[in-house]
C-alpha positions as CSV (number, residue, x, y, z in Angstrom):
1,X,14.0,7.0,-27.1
2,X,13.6,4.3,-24.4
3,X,15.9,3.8,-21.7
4,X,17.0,0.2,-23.1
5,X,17.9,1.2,-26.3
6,X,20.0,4.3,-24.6
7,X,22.0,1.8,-22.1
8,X,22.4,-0.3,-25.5
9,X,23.2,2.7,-27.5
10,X,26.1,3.5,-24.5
11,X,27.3,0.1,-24.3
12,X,28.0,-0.1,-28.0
13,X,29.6,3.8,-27.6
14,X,31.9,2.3,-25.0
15,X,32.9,-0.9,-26.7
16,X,35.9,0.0,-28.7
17,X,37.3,2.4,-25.3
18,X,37.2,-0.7,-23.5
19,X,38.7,-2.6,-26.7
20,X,41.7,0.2,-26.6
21,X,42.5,-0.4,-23.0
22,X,42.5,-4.0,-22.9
23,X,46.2,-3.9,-23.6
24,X,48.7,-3.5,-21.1
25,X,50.7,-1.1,-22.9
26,X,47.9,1.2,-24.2
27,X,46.5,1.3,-20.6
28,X,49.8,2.3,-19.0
29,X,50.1,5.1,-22.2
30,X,46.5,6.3,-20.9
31,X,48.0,6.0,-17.0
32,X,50.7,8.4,-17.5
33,X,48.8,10.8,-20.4
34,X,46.2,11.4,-17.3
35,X,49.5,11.3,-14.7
36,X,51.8,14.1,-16.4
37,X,49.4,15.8,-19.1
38,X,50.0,16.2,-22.5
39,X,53.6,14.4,-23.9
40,X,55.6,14.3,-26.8
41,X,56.2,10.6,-28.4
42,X,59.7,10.3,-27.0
43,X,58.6,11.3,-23.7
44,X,55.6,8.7,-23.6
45,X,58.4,6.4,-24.7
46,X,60.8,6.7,-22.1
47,X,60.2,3.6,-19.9
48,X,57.5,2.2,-21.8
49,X,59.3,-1.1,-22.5
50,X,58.5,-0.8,-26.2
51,X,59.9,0.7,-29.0
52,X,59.0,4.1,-30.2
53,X,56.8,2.9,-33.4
54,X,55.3,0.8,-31.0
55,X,54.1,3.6,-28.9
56,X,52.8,5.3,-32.0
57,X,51.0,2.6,-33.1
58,X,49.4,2.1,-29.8
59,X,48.5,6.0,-29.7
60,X,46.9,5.6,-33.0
61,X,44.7,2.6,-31.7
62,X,43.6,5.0,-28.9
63,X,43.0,7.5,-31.1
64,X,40.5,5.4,-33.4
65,X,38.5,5.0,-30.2
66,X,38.4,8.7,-29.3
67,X,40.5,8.6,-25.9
68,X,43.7,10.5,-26.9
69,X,44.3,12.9,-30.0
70,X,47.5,14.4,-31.2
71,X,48.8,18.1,-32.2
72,X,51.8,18.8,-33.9
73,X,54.1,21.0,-32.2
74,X,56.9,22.1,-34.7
75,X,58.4,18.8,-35.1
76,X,56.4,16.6,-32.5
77,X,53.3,15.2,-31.9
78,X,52.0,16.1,-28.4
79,X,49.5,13.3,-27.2
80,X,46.9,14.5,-24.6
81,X,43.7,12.5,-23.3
82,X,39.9,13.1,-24.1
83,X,38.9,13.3,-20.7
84,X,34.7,13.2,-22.3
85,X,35.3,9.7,-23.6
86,X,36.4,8.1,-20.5
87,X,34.0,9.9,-18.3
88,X,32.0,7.7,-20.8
89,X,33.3,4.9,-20.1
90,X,33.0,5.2,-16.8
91,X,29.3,6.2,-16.9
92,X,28.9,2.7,-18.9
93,X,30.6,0.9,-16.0
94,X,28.6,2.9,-13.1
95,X,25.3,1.7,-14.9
96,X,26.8,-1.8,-15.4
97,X,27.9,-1.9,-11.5
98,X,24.2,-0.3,-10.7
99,X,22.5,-3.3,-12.5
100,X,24.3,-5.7,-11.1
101,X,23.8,-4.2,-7.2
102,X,20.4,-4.4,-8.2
103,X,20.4,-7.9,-9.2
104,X,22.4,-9.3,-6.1
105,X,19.5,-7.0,-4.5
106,X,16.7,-9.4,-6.1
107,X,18.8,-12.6,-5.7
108,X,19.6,-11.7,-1.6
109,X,15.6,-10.9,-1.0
110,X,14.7,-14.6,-2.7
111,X,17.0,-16.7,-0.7
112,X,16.3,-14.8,1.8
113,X,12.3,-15.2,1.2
114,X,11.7,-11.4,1.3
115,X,9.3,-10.1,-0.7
């Protein structure tokens, strides 16, 4: 498999992480999952600013893109992170920030008239 179509095979990977943590209250939800470890609902509600079914569906959402799961613990759910899928992530942005180095590399050398 060519290196293209693995960046483009990554890129797609990471799309729906990215989707899931373009919300403010899923990203603070991921914030304090890595923060204080695995927690209950009612603890990840505490200070959230949203109501309780709110927090679940927003745990679901990060669920469907793979960057939290849930266990049941006699009568709670105890949320935790998948660290793999937002070392992901980041690996996506890392090759994103690499290409774009590169390309203010190229653009810097032709003002500049460098070869």
């Amino acid at each position: 498999m060519s290196r293209g179509r693995n960046a483009a095979t990554a890129l797609k990977d990471a799309a729906p992480v990215f989707a899931a943590l373009g919300e403010t209250t899923r990203l603070r939800l991921v914030a304090r999952l890595c923060h204080e470890g695995p927690l209950s609902i009612a603890r990840l509600s505490e200070g959230a600013g949203v109501t309780r079914q709110a927090v679940t569906k927003h745990l679901h959402t990060l669920a469907e893109a793979g960057l939290v799961h849930g266990t049941r613990s006699g009568r709670e759910r105890i949320w935790q992170l998948e660290p793999k899928r937002l070392e992901n992530a980041r690996r996506c942005l890392d090759q994103i920030s690499t290409q774009w180095d590169a390309a203010i590399d190229r653009l810097r050398a032709f003002v500049e008239g460098k070869p």
